[in-house]
C-alpha positions as CSV (number, residue, x, y, z in Angstrom):
1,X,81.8,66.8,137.4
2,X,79.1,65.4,134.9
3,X,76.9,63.3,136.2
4,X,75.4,60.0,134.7
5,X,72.3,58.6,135.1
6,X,72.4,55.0,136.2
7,X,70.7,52.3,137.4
8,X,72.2,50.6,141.1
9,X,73.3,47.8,138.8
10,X,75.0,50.0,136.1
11,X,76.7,52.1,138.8
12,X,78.3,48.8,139.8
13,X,79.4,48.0,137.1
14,X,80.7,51.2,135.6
15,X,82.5,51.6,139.3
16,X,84.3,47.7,139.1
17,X,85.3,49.5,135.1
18,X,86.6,52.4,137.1
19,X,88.2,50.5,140.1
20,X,90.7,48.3,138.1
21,X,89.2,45.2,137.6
22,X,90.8,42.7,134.9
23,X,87.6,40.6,134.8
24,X,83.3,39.8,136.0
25,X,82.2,36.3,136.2
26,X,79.0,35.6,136.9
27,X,75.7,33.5,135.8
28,X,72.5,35.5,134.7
29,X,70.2,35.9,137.7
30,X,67.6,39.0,138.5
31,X,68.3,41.4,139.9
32,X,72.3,41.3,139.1
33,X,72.5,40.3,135.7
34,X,72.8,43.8,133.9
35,X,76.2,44.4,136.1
36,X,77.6,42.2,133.7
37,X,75.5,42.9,130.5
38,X,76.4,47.0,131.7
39,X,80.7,45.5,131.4
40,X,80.2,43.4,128.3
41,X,78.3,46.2,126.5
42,X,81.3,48.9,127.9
43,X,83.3,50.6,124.9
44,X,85.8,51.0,127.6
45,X,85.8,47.5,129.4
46,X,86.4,46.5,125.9
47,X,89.7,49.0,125.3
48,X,90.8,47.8,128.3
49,X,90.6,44.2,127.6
50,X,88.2,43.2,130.2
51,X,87.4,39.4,130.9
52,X,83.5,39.5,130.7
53,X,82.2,36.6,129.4
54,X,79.1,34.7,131.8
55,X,80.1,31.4,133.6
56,X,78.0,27.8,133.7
57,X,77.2,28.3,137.6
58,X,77.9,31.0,140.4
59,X,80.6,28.4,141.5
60,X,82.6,28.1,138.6
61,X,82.4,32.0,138.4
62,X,83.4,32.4,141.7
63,X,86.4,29.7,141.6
64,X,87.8,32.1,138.4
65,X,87.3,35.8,140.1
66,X,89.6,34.2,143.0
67,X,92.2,32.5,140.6
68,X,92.4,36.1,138.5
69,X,92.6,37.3,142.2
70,X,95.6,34.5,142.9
71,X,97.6,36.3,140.0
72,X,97.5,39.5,141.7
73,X,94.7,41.0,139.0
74,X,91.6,43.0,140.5
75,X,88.0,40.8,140.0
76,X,84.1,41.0,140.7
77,X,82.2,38.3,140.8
78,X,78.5,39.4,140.5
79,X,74.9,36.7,141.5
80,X,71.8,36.8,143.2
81,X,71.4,35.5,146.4
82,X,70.2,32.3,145.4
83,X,73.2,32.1,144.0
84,X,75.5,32.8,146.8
85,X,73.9,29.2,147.9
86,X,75.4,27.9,144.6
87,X,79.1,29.3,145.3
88,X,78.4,29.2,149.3
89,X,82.1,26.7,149.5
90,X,84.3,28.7,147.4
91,X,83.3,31.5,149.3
92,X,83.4,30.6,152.5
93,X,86.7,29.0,152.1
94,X,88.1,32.2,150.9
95,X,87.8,34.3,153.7
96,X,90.4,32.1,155.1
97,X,92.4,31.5,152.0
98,X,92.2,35.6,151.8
99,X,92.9,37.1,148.2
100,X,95.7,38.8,146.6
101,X,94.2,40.9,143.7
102,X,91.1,43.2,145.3
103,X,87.8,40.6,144.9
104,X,84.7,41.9,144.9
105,X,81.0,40.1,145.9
106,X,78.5,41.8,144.1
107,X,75.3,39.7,145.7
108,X,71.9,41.3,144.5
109,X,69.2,40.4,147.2
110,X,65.0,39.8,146.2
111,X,62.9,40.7,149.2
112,X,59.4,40.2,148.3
113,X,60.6,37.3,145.6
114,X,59.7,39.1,142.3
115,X,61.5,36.6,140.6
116,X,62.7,33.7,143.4
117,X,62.2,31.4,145.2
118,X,62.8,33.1,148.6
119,X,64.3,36.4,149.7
120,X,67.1,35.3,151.9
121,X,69.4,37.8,153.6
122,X,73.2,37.5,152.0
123,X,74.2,39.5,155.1
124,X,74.1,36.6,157.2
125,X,76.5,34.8,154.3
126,X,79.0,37.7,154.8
127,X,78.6,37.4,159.2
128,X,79.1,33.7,158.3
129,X,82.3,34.0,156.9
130,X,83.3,37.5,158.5
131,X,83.7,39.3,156.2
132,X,83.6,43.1,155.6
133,X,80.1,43.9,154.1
134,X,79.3,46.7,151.9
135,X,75.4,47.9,151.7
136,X,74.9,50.8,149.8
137,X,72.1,53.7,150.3
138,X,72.1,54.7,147.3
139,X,73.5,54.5,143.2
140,X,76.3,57.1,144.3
141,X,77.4,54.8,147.3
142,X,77.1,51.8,145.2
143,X,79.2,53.3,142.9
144,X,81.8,54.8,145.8
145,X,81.3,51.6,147.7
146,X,82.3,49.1,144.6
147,X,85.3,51.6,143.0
148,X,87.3,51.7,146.4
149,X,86.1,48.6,147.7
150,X,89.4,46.8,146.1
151,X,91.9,48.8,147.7
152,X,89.4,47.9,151.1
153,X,89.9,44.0,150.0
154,X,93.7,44.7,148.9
155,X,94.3,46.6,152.6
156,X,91.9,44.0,154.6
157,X,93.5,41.3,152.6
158,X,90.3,39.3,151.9
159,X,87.1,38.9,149.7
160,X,84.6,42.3,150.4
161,X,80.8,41.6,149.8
162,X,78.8,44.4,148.5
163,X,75.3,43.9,148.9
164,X,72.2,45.7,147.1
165,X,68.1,44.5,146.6
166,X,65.9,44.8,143.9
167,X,64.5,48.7,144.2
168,X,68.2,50.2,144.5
169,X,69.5,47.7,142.2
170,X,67.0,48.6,139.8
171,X,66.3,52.7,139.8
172,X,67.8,55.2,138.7
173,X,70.0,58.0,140.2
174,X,73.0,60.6,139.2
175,X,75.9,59.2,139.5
176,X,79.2,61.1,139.7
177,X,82.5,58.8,138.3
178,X,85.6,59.4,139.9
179,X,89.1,59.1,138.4
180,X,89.9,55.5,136.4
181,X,92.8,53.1,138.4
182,X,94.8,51.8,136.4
183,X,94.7,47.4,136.1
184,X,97.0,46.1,138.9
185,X,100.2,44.2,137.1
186,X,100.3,40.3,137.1
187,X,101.5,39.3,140.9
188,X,101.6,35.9,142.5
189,X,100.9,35.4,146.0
190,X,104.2,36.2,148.4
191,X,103.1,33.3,150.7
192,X,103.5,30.0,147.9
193,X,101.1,28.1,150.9
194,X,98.5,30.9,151.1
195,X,95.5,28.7,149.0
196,X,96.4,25.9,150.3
197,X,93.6,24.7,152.9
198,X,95.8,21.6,154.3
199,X,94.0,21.3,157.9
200,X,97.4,22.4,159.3
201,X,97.1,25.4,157.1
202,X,93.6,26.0,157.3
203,X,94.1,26.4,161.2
204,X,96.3,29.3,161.1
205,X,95.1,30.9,158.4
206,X,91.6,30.5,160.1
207,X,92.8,32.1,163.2
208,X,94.0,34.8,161.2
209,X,91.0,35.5,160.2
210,X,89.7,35.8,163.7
211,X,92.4,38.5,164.8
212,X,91.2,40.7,161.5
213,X,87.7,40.9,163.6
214,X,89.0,43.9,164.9
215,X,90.3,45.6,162.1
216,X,86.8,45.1,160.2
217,X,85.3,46.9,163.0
218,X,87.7,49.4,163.2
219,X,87.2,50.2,159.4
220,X,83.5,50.0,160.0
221,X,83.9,52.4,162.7
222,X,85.9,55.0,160.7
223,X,84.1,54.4,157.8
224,X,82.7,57.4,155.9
225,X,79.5,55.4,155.0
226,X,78.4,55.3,158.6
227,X,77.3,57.9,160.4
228,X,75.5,58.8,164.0
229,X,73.5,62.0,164.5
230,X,72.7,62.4,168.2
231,X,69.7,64.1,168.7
232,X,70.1,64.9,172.8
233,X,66.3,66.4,172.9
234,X,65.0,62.7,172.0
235,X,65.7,59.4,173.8
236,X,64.3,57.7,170.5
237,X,66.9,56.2,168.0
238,X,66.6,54.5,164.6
239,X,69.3,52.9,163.0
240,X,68.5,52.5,159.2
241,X,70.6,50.1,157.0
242,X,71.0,50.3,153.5
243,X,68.4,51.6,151.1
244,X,65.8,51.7,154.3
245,X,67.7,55.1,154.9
246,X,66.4,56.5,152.1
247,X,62.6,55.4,153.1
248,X,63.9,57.1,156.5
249,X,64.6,60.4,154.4
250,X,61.4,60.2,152.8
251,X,60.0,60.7,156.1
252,X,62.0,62.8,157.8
253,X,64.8,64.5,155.2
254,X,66.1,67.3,157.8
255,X,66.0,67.7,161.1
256,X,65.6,64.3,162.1
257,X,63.7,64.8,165.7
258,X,66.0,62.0,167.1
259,X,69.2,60.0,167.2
260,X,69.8,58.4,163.5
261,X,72.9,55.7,162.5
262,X,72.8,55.0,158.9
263,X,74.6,51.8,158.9
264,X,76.1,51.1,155.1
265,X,79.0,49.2,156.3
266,X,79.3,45.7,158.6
267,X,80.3,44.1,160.9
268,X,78.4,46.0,163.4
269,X,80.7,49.5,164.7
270,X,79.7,48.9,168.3
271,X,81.4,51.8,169.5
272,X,79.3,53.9,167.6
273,X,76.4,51.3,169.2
274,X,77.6,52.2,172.7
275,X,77.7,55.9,171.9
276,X,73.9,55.7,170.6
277,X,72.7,53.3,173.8
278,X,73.6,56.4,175.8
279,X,70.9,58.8,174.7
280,X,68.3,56.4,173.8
281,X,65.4,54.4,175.4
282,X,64.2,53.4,172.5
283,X,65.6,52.1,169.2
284,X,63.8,51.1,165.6
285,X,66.0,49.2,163.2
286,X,65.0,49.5,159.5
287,X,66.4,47.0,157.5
288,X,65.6,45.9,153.6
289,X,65.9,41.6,154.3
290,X,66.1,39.3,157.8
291,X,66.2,40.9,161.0
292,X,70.3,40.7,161.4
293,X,71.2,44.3,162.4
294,X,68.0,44.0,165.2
295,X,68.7,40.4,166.6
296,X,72.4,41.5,167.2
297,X,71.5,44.8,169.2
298,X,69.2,42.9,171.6
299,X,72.8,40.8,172.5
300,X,74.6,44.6,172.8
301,X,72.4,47.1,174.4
302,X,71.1,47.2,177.8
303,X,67.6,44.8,178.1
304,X,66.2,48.3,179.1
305,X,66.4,49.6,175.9
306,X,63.2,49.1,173.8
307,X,64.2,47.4,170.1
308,X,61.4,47.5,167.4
309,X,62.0,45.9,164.1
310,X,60.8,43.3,161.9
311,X,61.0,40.8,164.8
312,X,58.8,42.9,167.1
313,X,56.0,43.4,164.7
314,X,56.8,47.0,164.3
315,X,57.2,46.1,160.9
316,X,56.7,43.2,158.3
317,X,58.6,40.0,158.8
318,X,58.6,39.5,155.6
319,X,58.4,41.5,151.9
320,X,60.1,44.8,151.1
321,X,60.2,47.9,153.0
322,X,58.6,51.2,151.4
323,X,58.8,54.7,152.7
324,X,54.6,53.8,153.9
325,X,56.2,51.7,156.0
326,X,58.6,53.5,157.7
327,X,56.2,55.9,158.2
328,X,53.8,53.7,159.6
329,X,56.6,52.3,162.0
330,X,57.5,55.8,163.1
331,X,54.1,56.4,164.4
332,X,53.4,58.7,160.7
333,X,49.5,59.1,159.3
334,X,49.8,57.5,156.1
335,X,47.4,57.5,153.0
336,X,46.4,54.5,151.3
337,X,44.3,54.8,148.3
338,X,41.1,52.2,148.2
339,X,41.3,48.6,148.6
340,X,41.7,47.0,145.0
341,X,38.6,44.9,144.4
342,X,38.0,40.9,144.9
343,X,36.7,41.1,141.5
344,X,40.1,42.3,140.1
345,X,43.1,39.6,139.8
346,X,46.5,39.6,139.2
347,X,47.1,38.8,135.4
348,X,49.1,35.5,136.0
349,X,52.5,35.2,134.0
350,X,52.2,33.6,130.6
351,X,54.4,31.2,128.3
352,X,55.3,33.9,125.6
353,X,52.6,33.0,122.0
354,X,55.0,30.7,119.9
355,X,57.4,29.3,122.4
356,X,58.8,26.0,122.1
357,X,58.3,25.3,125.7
358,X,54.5,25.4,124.8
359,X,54.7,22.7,121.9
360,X,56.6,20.3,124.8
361,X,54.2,20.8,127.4
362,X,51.1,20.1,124.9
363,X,52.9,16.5,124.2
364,X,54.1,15.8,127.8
365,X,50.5,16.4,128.6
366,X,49.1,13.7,126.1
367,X,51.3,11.3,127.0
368,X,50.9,11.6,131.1
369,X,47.2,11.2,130.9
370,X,48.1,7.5,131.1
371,X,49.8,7.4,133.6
372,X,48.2,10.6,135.9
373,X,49.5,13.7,138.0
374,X,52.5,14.5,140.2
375,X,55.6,12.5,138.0
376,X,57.1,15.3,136.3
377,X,59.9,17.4,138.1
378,X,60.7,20.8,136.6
379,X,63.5,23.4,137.4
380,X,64.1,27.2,137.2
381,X,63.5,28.5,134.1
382,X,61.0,30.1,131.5
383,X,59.2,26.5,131.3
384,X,58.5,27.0,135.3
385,X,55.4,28.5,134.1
386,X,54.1,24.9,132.9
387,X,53.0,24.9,136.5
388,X,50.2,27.0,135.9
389,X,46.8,26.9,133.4
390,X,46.6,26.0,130.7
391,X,49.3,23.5,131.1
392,X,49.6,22.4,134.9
393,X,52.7,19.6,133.4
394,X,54.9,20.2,136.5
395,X,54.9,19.0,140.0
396,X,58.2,20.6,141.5
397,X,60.5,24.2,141.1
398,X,63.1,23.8,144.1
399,X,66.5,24.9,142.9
400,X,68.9,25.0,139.8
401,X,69.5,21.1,138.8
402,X,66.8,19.6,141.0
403,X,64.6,18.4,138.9
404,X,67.0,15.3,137.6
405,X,67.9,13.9,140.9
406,X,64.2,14.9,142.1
407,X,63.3,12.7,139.3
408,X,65.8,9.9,140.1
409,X,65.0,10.4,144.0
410,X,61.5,9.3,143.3
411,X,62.3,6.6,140.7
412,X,64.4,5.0,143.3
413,X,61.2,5.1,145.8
414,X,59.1,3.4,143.0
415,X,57.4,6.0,140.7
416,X,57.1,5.8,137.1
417,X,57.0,7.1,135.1
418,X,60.0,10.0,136.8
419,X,60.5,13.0,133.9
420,X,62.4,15.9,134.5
421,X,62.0,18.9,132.8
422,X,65.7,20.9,132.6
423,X,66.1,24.0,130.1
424,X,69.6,24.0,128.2
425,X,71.5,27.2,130.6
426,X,70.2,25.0,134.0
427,X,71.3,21.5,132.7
428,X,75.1,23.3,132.5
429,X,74.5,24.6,135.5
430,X,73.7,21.9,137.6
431,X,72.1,19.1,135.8
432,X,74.8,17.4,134.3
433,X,75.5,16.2,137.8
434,X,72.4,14.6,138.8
435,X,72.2,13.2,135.3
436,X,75.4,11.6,135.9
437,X,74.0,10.2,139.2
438,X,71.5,8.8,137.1
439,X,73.7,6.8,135.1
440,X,75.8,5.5,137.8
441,X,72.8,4.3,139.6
442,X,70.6,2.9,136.3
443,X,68.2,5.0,137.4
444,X,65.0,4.4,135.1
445,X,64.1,8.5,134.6
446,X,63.5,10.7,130.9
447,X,65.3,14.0,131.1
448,X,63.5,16.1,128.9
449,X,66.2,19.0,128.1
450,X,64.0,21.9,126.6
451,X,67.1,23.9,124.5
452,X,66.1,27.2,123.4
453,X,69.7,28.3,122.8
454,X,69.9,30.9,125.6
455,X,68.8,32.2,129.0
456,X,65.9,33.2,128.0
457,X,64.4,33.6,131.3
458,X,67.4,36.5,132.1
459,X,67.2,38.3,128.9
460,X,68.8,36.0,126.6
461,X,72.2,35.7,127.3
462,X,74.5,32.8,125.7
463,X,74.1,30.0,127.0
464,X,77.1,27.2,127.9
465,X,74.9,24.3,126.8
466,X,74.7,25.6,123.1
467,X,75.8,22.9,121.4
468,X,77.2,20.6,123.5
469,X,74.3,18.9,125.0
470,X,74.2,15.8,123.0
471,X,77.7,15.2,123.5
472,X,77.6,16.1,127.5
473,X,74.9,13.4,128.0
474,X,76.2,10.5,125.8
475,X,80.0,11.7,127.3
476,X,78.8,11.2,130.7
477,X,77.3,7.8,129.6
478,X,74.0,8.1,128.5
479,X,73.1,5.5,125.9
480,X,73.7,7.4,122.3
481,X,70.5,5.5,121.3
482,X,68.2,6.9,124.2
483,X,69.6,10.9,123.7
484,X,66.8,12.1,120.8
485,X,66.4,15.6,119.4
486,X,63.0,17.2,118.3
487,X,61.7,20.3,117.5
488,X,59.2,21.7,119.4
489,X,56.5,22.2,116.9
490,X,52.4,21.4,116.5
491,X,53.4,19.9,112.9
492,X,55.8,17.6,114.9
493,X,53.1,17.1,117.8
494,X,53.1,13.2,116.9
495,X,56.1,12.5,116.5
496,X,57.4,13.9,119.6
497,X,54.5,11.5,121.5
498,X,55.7,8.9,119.8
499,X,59.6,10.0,121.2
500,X,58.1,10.1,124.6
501,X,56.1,6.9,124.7
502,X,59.5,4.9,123.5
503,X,61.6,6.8,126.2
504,X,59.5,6.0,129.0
505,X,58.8,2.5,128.1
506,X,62.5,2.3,128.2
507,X,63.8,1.3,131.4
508,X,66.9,2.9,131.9
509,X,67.9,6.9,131.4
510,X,66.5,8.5,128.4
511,X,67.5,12.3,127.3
512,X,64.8,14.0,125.0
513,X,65.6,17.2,123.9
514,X,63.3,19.8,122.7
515,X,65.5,22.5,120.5
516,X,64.1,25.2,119.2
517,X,65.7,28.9,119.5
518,X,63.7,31.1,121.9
519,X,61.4,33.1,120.1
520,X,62.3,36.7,121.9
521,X,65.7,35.6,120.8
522,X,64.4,34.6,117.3
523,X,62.9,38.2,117.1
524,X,65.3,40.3,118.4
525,X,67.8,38.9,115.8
526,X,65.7,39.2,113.2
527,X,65.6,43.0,114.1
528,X,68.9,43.4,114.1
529,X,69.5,41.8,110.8
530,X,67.1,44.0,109.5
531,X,68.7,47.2,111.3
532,X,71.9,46.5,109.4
533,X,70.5,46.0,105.9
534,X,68.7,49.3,106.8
């Protein structure tokens, strides 16, 4: 069959395409935003009528991929793991609601943090809520994993995580596609009580749960993603999870010279555990993220069985693994080229020339020389980079939405002035919340809402504030006279001190925002505009 060439995230999303799914919901985040862009952009998704369009917050998205589960339709819901933390309640309480239409968790981890704020292990989500966990190798078993995951979810009868990081989420490999399922008809749920988490409820279907424990396992077990090569010369083991089996194969790509579980598929087979603790002394675990897979064996195995890992030392706590390292934990020579200079630094991110974001900062920064460093609270975003020179106009990057009740937190203790910094996407997101705190509490903070019309910082996707943002805060009860509008400009520099200056003096809540389109969105329609006059 013909292969394709995709990326981890395109296999994904070609495979949901492929599997049956009716709809993707999701919110932009790196590194699992192109699983939805790869749907949305899908001559075929859009044949067969495919719901693709992005949600105002993980939650939300999650809430809708279970009710299109509800009706008996197939769903993926696709974030990053920061944003597992966003729709951690919806998903926890649907292990024990279960799902009638296959659902799918398509959570892309960031070890190393190329672009978050930690690089926290969704694995220990999915042992939270025990559920089955999927961890593909590679693009093919992404792919594999993803397409026949629904019937896994229809046959287990609840939610199935599939979990990939950055490097397999982002390279490329041939792909083979199978055969296209066909969208499951519209079903309601047999059981009319089966969502409804009434304590009385909620107990039996919790216990439910519980007596599935085995089943996972047993699926685990028989699962063609795992696999256990003896090796009876060696007593030394590795169990490799994930994409670290591929840094295994680097290493060693036939004739292993020991005992090798590739473990693709949770929770934990521990018969195939047992069978390995018989022929080995020794065990490394290589795993991409926390130490899960090796803090569980030390509970299983006999305490006479060495286990190396992250948590021994063997390798890095911390980061992403590399085939160096493997190699390094396996007792290989490895090369290193020479040491990179103290002379040479990183080029630090940059504020792209002409952005909007730049014009804000230059004004916030006139104005807070009265009053000094450490009173403006920012949020995740493009304008993140005000932290750094030239600018340094923000004190605080936490999570999506902190920066207003950050802001009203510290007003309460005293400080003024208290600004917030919010762009348009992460006010809908989880803003509008804290600015609503705000009000309820006559907090005296200025939310400065920096609208470039998209997210910008995920590759310009539509945003759910565009045009609404006005209306949300004076809605919500902001006074109409304290929401003002400028455009981010150096003509307009004075005027927007002058904006700021009044806001702050005023004690109450103040929304100022910024709007002007983002320039890499300005310039990428202009292109297109061009392309079709061409």
């Amino acid at each position: 069959m013909k292969q394709n060439l995709f990326l981890g995230v395109e296999a994904i999303g070609q495979a949901a395409i492929d599997g049956g799914i009716s709809g993707v919901f999701a919110y932009p985040g790196t590194p699992s935003t192109e699983i939805t862009e790869f749907i949305q952009d899908s001559p075929l998704a859009t044949k067969k009528g495919i719901r693709s369009k992005w949600s105002a917050n993980e939650k939300t998205a999650y809430e809708a991929a279970l009710g299109m589960s509800y009706a008996g339709k197939r769903s993926i819901v696709c974030m990053k793991h920061v944003g597992l933390n966003v729709a951690a309640d919806a998903f926890m309480n649907s292990a024990i609601t279960g799902i009638n239409g296959g659902l799918i968790i398509a959570v892309a981890d960031d070890p190393s943090m190329h672009s978050s704020q930690n690089e926290q292990d969704s694995r220990y989500y999915g042992k939270f809520a025990m559920l089955p966990i999927l961890e593909p190798s590679n693009q093919q078993e992404a792919y594999d994993m993803v397409r026949n995951g629904f019937a896994l979810s229809e046959k287990t009868g609840v939610p199935v995580m599939v979990r990939i990081t950055t490097r397999l989420a982002h390279s490329r490999a041939g792909v083979i596609r199978e055969k296209e399922l066909p969208q499951n008809t519209l079903n309601l749920p047999e059981n009319s009580l089966q969502f409804v988490l009434l304590p009385a409820i909620a107990r039996q279907k919790y216990k439910a749960l519980l007596q599935k424990q085995e089943m996972f396992e047993n699926e685990a077990t028989s699962s063609e993603y795992n696999t256990l090569t003896i090796n009876k010369e060696s007593t030394y083991g590795v169990i490799a999870c994930g994409i670290a089996y591929n840094y295994l194969q680097e290493n060693h790509n036939k004739n292993c010279p020991f005992s090798v579980m590739k473990l693709t598929q949770y929770p934990l087979p521990l018969k195939m555990l047992r069978e390995m603790e018989q022929y080995c002394d020794e065990i490394l675990v290589l795993e991409e993220g926390y130490p899960i897979v090796e803090e569980a064996i030390k509970g299983i195995f006999s305490k006479s069985i060495k286990i190396t890992g992250r948590l021994s030392g063997t390798l890095p706590r911390d980061g992403e693994l590399n085939a160096d390292l493997v190699a390094a934990a396996l007792g290989k020579k490895t090369q290193y080229g020479a040491n990179v200079p103290d002379w040479l630094v990183n080029r630090p991110p940059a504020l792209c020339q002409g952005c909007g974001h730049q014009d804000m900062y230059r004004a916030l920064n006139e104005v807070m020389t009265e009053y000094g460093q450490g009173r403006v609270f920012s949020d995740i975003g493009c304008y993140t980079l005000g932290a750094l020179p030239p600018f340094k106009s923000i004190y605080s990057c936490v999570d999506m939405g902190a920066s207003v009740t950050m802001a009203k937190g510290a007003s309460d203790a005293g400080l003024f002035p208290a600004i917030a910094v919010i762009g348009d996407s992460t006010f809908t997101h989880s803003g509008i919340t804290g600015l609503l705190d705000s009000v309820n509490d006559c907090s005296n903070v200025v939310v400065l809402i920096s609208d470039n019309e998209s997210v910008s910082m995920t590759g310009g996707q539509d945003s759910s504030a565009l045009g609404k943002i006005e209306s949300i805060c004076i809605g919500i009860g902001v006074n109409p006279k304290h929401v003002r509008v400028v455009v981010p400009l150096m003509k307009n520099h004075e005027e927007m001190i002058k904006v700021l200056k009044k806001e702050i003096a005023y004690n109450g809540v103040s929304v100022v925002v910024f709007r002007r389109e983002c320039i890499q969105a300005a310039a990428r329609r202009h292109r297109k505009a061009k392309n079709k006059k061409t």
